[in-house]
C-alpha positions as CSV (number, residue, x, y, z in Angstrom):
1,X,154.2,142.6,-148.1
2,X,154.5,142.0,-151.7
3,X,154.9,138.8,-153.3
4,X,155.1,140.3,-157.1
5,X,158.0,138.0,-158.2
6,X,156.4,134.5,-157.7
7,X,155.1,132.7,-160.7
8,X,151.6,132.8,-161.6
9,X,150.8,129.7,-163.3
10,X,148.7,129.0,-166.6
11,X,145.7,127.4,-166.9
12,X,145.9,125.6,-170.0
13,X,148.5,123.3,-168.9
14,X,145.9,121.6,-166.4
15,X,143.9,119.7,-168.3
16,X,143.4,116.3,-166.9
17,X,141.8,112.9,-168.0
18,X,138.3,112.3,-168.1
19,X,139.2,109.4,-165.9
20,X,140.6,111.4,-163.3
21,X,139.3,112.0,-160.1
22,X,138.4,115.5,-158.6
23,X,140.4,117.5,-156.7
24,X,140.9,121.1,-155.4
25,X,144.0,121.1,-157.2
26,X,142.5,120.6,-160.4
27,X,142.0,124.2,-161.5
28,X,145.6,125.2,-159.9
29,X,145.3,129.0,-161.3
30,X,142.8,129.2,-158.8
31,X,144.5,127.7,-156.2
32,X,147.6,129.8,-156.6
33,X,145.0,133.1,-156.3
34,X,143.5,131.3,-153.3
35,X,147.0,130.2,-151.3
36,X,149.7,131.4,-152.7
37,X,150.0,134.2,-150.0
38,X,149.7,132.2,-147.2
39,X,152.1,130.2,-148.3
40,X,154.3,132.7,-149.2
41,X,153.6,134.7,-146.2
42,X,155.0,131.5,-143.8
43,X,157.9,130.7,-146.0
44,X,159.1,134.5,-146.0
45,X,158.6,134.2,-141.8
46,X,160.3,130.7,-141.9
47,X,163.7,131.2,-144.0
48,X,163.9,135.3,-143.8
49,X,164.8,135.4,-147.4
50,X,162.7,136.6,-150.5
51,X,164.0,134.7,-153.2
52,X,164.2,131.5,-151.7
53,X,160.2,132.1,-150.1
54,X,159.6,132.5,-154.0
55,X,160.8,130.0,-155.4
56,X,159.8,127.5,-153.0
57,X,156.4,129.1,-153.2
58,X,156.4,127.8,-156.7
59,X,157.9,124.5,-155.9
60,X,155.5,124.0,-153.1
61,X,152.5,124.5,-155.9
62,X,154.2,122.2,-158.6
63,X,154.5,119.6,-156.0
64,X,150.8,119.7,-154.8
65,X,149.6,119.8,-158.8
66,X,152.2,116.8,-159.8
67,X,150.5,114.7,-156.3
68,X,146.8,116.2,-156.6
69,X,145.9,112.2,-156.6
70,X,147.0,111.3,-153.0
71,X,145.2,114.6,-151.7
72,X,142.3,112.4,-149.6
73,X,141.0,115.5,-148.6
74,X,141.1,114.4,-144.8
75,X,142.5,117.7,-144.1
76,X,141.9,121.4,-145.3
77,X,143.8,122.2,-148.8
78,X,145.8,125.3,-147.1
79,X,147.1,122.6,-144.4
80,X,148.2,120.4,-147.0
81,X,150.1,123.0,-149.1
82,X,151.2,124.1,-145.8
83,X,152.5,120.6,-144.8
84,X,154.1,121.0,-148.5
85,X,155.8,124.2,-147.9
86,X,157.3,123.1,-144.7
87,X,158.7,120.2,-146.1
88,X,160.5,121.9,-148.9
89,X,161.8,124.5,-146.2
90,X,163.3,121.9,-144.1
91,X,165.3,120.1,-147.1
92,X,166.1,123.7,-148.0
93,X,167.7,125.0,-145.1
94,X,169.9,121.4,-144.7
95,X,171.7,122.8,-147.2
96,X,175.3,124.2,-147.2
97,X,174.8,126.4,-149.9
98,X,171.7,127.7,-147.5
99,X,174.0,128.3,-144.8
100,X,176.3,130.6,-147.0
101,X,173.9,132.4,-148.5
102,X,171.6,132.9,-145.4
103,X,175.0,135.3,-144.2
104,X,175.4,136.9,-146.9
105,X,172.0,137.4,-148.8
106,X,171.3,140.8,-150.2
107,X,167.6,139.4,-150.2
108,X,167.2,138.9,-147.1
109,X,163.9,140.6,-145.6
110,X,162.7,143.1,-142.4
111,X,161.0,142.7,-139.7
112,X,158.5,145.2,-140.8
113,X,157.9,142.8,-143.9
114,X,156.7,140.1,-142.4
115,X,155.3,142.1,-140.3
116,X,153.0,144.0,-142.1
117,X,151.2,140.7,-143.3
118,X,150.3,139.4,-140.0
119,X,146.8,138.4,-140.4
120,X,144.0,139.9,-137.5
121,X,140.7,139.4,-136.9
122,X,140.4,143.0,-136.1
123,X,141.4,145.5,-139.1
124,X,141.8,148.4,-137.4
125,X,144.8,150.3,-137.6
126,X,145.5,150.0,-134.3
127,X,145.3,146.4,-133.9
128,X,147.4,145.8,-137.1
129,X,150.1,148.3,-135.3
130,X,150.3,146.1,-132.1
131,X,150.5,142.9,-134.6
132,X,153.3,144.4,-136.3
133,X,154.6,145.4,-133.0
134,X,154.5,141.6,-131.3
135,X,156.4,140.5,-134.3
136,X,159.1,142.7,-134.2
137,X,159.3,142.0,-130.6
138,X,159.9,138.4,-130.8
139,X,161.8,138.6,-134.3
140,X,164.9,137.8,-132.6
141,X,164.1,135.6,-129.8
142,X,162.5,133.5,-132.6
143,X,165.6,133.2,-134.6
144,X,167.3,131.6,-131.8
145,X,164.6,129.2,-131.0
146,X,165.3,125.3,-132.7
147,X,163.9,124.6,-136.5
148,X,161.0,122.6,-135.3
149,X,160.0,124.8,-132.4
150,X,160.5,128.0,-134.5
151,X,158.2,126.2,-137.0
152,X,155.2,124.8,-134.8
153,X,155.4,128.8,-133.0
154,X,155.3,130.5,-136.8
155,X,152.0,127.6,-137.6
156,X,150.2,129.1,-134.3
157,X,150.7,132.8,-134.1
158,X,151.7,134.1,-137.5
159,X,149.2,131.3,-139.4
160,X,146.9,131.0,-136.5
161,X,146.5,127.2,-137.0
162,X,144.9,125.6,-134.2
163,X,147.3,122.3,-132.4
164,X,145.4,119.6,-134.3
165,X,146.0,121.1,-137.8
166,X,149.7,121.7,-137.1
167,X,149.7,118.0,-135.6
168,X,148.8,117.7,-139.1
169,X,151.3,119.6,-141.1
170,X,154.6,118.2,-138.9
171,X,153.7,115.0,-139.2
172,X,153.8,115.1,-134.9
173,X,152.0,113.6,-132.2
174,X,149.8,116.4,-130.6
175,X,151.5,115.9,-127.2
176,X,154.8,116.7,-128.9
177,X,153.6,119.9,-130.5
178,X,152.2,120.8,-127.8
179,X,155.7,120.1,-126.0
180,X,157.6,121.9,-128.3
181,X,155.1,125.1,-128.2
182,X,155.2,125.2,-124.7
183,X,159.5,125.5,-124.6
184,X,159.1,128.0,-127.3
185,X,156.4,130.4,-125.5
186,X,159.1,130.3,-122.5
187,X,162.1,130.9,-124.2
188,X,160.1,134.2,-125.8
189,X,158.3,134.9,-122.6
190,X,161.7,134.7,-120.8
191,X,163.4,137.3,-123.0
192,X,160.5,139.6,-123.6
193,X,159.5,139.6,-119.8
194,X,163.5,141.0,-119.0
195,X,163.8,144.7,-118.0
196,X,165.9,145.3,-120.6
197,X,163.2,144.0,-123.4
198,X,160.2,145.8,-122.3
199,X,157.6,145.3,-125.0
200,X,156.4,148.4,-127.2
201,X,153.5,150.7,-125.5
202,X,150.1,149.5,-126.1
203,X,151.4,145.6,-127.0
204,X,150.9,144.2,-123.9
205,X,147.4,143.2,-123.5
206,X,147.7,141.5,-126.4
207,X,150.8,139.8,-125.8
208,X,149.5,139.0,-122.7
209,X,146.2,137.3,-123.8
210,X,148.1,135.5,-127.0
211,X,150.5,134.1,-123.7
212,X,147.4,133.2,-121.6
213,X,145.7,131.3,-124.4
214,X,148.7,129.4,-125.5
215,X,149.4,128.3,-122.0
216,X,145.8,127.2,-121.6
217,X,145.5,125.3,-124.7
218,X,148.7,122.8,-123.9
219,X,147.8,121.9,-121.0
C-alpha cells in the first residue's frame, strides 16, 4: 500500500530554543520517515478512505510537533502518535460531512489495500498471503462492529499492540479493553465460524492461533 500523497515535512522549520527540552519530536523529518506509515497504515484500516487517512496523517504529525513539550516519554513515541491519530479519527468520523462523504467517496479503499500492509513476523510469501487473506475475511464483519471495539480490534491485530499499550492509546481501563476485545473476537468468530463464511484454504491455523491467543490474554 502506498502512501505517496501525504506530506513530507521540512526540516528547517524545526529549529527550537536553546532552552528547550529534548524530545523525539525534535527532528520531526525523522519522525515522519520513522512513523508515518504506521500511522497511516491504521488510519487507512480505521476510516476506509485515502484522502482523509492523508490528511489526518499530517494533522496527526502537526499535532505531536506543536505538543512535543507534554510528550513525558512514559510511553513509546509510535503509541503516542497512535493515541494522536485515534483521536483525530474519532472527531473526524462525528462529522456529518463524514457521513456523506463515507457513501459516496470515490476514494474510498480495498480490502486488498489494507491488506497488503499487514505487518508479519514471518516474510514469506505465504504467510503474508494468509495475512492478507484474514483481513479480507473479517473486512466486513469489522465494519459492523461499534467505533471503539472496531478500534481496540484494529490496535491488536492489524498494529499488533499488546492490551497495556492500547490501555494507553484509548485512554481505557485495561479491564474495559479487554471487555471490548473480547465482544469483538465473538462477533468475528461468530460470523466467520458460519457455514456460509468458511475461511480461505490454508487461513485457518492462523486464525485459529490469533483466536486462541486473544482469548487467553483477556482472561
Amino acid at each position: 500500500m502506498g502512501h505517496e500523497g501525504v506530506q513530507m515535512f521540512p526540516s528547517t522549520s524545526l529549529t527550537l530554543g536553546n532552552e528547550a527540552r529534548a524530545t523525539p519530536l525534535d527532528d520531526l523529518e525523522n519522525a515522519v520517515a520513522l512513523y508515518q506509515p504506521r500511522v497511516f497504515r491504521f488510519l487507512l484500516a480505521t476510516l476506509r478512505d485515502r484522502d482523509a487517512a492523508e490528511t489526518l496523517t499530517q494533522e496527526t504529525f502537526l499535532r505531536a510537533w506543536s505538543a512535543r513539550a507534554s510528550f513525558r516519554e512514559d510511553c513509546s513515541l509510535a503509541t503516542w502518535l497512535i493515541r494522536i491519530a485515534l483521536n483525530l479519527a474519532r472527531d473526524h468520523t462525528r462529522t456529518g460531512r463524514f457521513r456523506f462523504w463515507k457513501r459516496v467517496s470515490t476514494s474510498a479503499v480495498d480490502v486488498a489495500e489494507v491488506a497488503a500492509s499487514v505487518p508479519t513476523h514471518d516474510r514469506s510469501a505465504e504467510a503474508q498471503l494468509i495475512a492478507q487473506q484474514q483481513v479480507a475475511g473479517i473486512w466486513a464483519t469489522v465494519a459492523n462492529l461499534s467505533a471503539r471495539q472496531r478500534s481496540i480490534f484494529l490496535l491488536r491485530f492489524l498494529e499488533e499492540m499488546e492490551i497495556p499499550e492500547i490501555a494507553t492509546v484509548t485512554g481505557l481501563p485495561l479491564g474495559t479493553v479487554k471487555s471490548h476485545l473480547y465482544r469483538a473476537l465473538a462477533v468475528i468468530r461468530a460470523q466467520h465460524d458460519s457455514p456460509s463464511s468458511a475461511p480461505p484454504r490454508n487461513s485457518a491455523p492462523r486464525s485459529a492461533t490469533m483466536r486462541n491467543a486473544a482469548t487467553k490474554e483477556i482472561q
